[in-house]
C-alpha positions, -999 to +999 in steps of 0.1 A: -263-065-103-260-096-128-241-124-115-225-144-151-199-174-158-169-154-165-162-147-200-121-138-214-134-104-222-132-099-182-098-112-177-085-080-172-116-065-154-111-092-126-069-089-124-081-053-114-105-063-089-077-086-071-050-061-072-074-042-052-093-067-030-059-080-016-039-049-020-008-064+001-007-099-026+001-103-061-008-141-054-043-141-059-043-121-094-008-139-107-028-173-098-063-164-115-038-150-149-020-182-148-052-201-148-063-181-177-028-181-195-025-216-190-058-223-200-068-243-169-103-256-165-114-237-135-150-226-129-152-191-125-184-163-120-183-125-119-210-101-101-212-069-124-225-042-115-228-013-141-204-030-162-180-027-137-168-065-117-174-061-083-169-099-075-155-126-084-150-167-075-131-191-089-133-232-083-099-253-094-094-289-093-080-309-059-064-337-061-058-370-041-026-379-059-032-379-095-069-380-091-095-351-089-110-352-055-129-323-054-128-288-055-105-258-043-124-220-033-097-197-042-099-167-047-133-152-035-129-114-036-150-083-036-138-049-047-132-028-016-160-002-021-184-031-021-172-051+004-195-058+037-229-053+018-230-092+011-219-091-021-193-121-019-220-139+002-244-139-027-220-148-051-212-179-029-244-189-029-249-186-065-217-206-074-223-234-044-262-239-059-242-245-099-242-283-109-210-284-114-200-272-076-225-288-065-213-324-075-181-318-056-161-319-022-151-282-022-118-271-001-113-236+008-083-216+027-102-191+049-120-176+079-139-201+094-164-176+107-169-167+073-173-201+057-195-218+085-224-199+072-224-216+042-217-253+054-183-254+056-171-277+083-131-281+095-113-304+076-093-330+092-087-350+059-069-341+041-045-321+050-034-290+034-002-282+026-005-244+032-017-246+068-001-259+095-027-277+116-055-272+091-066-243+111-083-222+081-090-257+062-125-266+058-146-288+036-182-293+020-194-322+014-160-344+023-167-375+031-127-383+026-115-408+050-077-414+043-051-394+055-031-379+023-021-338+016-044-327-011-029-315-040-038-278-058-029-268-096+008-263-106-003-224-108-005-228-067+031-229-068+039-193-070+047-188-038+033-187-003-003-177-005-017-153+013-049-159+044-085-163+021 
């Protein structure tokens, strides 16, 4: 199992792999295409295994208004064969130790339980605008003290996005 930056010859590889890690949501793959289509700068790593993606992550800008203020987590996703083996846990780990992750606030949409492990703490600032009461919010390394809605990429706007 080889963990690599994502390369355009996997586009297609990991639009499979979301279709079938969130089989009930186009959101996730329509986002990561638009990204790609759009030619976003996002930061984005695959796990292969036998030339096959079993994981992938992907890191898009946050903003405070105009400016970047970190980081968002979305999607993190593991093809369903491989799932619960700590596949998407390694992967993590891997992206959170990178240089460029690892000079920002990062924001993620998810299970708490999950994300704990890895440092995430509940965000109370800012807010995000796709959870009521911040309840599946959290943060590493936000040290953000203003009260403001963080903003995502225009390829967020696709509709309602599903629980991460």
């Amino acid at each position: 199992m080889k963990i690599r930056e994502l390369t355009p010859e996997n586009y297609a590889k990991v639009s499979a792999l979301l279709r079938q890690a969130f089989p009930r949501s186009m959101y996730e793959m329509q986002l990561v295409e638009n990204f790609h289509k759009n030619g976003k700068a996002v930061h984005e790593w695959v796990c292969i295994h036998i030339n096959t993606v079993i994981a992938s992550i992907t890191f898009s800008n946050a903003y405070n208004g105009a400016a970047v203020c970190g980081l968002h987590l979305a999607p993190l996703a593991v093809k369903p064969e491989f799932q619960k083996q700590g596949i998407g846990s390694e992967l993590l780990r891997f992206a959170l130790r990178q240089e460029v992750i690892k000079a920002n606030t990062i924001f993620v949409l998810g299970d708490p339980r999950f994300y704990r492990k890895f440092g995430f703490e509940p965000c109370a600032m800012p807010l995000c605008l796709f959870d009521k009461d911040n309840a599946h919010f959290l943060s590493l390394r936000n040290n953000t003290s203003s009260q403001f809605t963080v903003g995502y990429e225009a390829e967020f706007n696709i509709g309602t996005p599903g629980r991460r």
